[in-house]
C-alpha positions in Angstrom: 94.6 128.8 30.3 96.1 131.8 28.3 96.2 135.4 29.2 94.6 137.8 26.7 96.6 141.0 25.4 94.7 143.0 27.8 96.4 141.3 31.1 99.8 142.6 29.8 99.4 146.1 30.6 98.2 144.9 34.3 101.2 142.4 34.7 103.7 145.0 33.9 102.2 147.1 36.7 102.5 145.1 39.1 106.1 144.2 38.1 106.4 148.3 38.4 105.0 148.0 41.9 107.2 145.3 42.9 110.4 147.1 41.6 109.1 150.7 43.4 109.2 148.6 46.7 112.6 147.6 46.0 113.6 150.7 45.4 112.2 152.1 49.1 114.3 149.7 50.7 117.4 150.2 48.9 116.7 154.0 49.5 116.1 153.6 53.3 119.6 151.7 53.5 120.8 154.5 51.6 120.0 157.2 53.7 119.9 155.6 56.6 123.8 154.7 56.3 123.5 151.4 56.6 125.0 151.1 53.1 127.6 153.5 52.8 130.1 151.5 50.4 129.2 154.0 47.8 130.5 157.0 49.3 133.7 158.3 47.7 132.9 155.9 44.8 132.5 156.6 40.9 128.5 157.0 41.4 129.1 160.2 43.4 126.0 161.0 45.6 123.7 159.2 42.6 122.5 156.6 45.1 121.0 159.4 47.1 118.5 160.1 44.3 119.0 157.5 41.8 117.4 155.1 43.8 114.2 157.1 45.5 113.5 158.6 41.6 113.6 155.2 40.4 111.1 154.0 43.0 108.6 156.9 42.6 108.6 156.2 38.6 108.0 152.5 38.9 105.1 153.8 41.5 104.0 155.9 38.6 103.7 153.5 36.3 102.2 150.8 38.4 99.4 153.7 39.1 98.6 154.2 35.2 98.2 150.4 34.8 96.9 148.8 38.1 94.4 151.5 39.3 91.2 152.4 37.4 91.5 154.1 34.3 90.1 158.4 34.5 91.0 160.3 37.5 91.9 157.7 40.3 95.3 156.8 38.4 96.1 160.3 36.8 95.6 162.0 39.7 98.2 159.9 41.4 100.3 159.4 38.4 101.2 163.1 37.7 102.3 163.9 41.7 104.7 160.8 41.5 106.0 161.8 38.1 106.3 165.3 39.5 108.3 164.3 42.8 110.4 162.0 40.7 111.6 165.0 38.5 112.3 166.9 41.3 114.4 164.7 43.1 116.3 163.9 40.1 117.0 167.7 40.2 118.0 167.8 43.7 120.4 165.2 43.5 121.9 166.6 40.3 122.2 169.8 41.6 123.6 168.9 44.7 122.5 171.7 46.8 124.4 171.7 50.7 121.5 170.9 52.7 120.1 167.8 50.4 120.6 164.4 51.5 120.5 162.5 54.9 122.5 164.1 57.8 125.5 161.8 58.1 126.0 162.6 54.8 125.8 166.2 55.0 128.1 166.4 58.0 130.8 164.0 56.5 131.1 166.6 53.7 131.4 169.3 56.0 134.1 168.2 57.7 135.4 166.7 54.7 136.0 163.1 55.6 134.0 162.0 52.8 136.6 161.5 50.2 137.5 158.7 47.6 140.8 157.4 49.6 139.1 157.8 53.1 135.8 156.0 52.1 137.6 153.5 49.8 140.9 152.4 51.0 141.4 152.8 54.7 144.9 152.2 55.6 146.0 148.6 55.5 146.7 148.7 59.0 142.8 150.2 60.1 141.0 148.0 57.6 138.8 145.8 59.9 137.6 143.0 58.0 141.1 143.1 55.9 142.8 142.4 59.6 140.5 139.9 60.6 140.5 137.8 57.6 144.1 138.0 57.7 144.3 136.8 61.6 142.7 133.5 60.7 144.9 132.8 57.8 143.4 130.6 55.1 140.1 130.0 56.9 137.1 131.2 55.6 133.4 132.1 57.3 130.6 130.2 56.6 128.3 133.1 56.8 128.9 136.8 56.1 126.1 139.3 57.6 125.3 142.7 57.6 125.2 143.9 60.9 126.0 147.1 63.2 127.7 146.6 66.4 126.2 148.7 69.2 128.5 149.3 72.8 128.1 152.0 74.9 131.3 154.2 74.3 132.2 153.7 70.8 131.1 157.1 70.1 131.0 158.7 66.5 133.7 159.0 64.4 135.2 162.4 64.6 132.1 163.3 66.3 129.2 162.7 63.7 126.8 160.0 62.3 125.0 157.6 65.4 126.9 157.5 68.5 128.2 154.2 69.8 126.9 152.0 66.4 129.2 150.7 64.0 127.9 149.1 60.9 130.3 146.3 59.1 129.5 142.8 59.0 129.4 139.5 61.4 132.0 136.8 59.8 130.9 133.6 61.1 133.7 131.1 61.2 133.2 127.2 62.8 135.5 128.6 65.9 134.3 132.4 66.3 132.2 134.9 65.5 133.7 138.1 64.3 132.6 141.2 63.9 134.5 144.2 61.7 133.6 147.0 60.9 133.0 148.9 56.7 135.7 150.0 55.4 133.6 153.6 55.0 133.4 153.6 59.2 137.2 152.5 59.6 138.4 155.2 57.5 137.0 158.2 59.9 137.7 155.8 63.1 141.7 156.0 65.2 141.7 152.4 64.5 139.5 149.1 63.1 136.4 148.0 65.2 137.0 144.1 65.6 135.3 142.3 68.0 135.4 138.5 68.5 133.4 135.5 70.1 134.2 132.6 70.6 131.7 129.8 69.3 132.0 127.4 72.3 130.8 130.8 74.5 127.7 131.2 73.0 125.0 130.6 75.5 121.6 132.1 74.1 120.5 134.3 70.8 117.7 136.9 71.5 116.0 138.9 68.9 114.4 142.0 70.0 113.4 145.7 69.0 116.6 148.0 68.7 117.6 149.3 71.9 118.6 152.5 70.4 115.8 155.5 71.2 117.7 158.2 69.6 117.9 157.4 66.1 116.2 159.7 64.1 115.8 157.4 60.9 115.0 153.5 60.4 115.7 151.2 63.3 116.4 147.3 62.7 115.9 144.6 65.7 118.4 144.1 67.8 120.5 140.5 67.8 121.4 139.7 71.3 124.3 137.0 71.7 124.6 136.2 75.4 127.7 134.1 76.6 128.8 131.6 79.2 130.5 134.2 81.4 127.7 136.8 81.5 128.6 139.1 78.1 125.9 140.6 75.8 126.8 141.4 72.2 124.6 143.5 70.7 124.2 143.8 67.2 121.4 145.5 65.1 120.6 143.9 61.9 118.1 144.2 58.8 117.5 140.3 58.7 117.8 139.9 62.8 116.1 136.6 62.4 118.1 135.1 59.7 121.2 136.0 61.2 119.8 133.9 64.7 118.9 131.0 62.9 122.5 130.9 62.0 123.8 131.7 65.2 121.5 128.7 66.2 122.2 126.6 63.6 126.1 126.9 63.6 126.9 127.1 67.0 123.9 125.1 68.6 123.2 128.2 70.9 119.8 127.8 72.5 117.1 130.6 70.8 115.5 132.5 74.0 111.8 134.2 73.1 112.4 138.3 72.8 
């Protein structure tokens, strides 16, 4: 079976649509501050709009080609085209108040520079020390993930209180968490935190326990040990990351 020319326009759409819905979840990691690498970077604040632009004009497209042709698609098209423009001209111009609020409040205070975001000091460089700590060993797994514990509190007093994003190193011995390099740098001192494997009693997935955030919430990973201890750590793929907690470290998967 072959496709006629006229299935090419209608392919390419729905390529655009699939590309659009990359974009939104690139853009919500964005400004949500779940990815913050970029900050201080050579891309500027272009991940702020680059990303949401790009989505709206793959939307746009999609519209011309997948929906009807008259005024179902153009009267679609021409808002997306429109918001697209104008949040390309936003995010060049750069005025104070645009982008997401831990953003906007770095800047302020400005902690948001090139060496702060990129090259914490050896000594407060989380994963840097706890790579280093276990010598030539390496993880078998490395996940996104944001420790939450009462207490931590913000760094310097802004972006979400007692949540550090950074990543879950999972070694055959431990589990390790450390913190971004981005968090360390406005932080008194690295976030590590350490489990060991033989500890690990049950893994619980369940909805984020935070109830303040103002932005996009990921499920909570619950790791409870042997002597009564909950780590909590919020992650995008919650249930990947238990399956590896289960599959790793044999711990027993408890409904959430």
């Amino acid at each position: 079976m072959t496709s006629s020319p006229g299935d090419t326009p209608a392919v390419q759409g729905w390529v655009a649509l699939a590309l659009g819905l990359g974009g939104v979840v690139v853009s919500v990691l964005v400004w949500r501050g779940t990815w913050r690498s970029w900050v201080g970077g050579p891309t500027g604040s272009a991940p702020l709009f680059v990303f949401p632009a790009g989505a709206l004009l793959a939307f746009d497209y999609a519209a011309t080609f997948v929906l009807p042709e008259g005024r179902t698609g153009s009267r679609i098209a021409a808002p997306l085209l429109l918001a697209a423009i104008l949040v390309i001209v936003l995010g060049l111009w750069g005025p104070s108040w645009f982008g997401p609020r831990w953003y906007r409040e770095r800047h302020a205070r400005g902690t948001a520079t090139p060496a702060a975001d990129r090259q914490p000091a050896p000594a407060q460089n989380s994963e840097a020390l706890a790579r280093s700590a276990r010598g030539p060993a390496t993880p078998g797994r490395r996940r996104h993930a944001a420790l939450l514990e009462p207490g931590l509190g913000a760094p310097e007093g802004i972006g979400e209180p007692d949540l550090v994003p950074g990543h879950l190193l999972l070694y055959p011995d431990e589990i390790v968490f450390c913190a971004e390099a981005a968090d360390d740098a406005v932080r008194p001192g690295p976030t590590i935190r350490a489990i060991p494997a033989g500890s690990v009693a049950t893994v619980e997935v369940t909805p984020t326990t935070r109830t303040r955030a103002p932005q996009v919430r990921f499920p909570t990973v619950a790791i409870h040990t042997v002597d009564g201890t909950t780590h909590r750590f919020e992650c995008a793929r919650a249930r990947a990351v238990a399956d590896d907690l289960v599959g790793l470290y044999g711990a027993r998967r408890t409904p959430g």
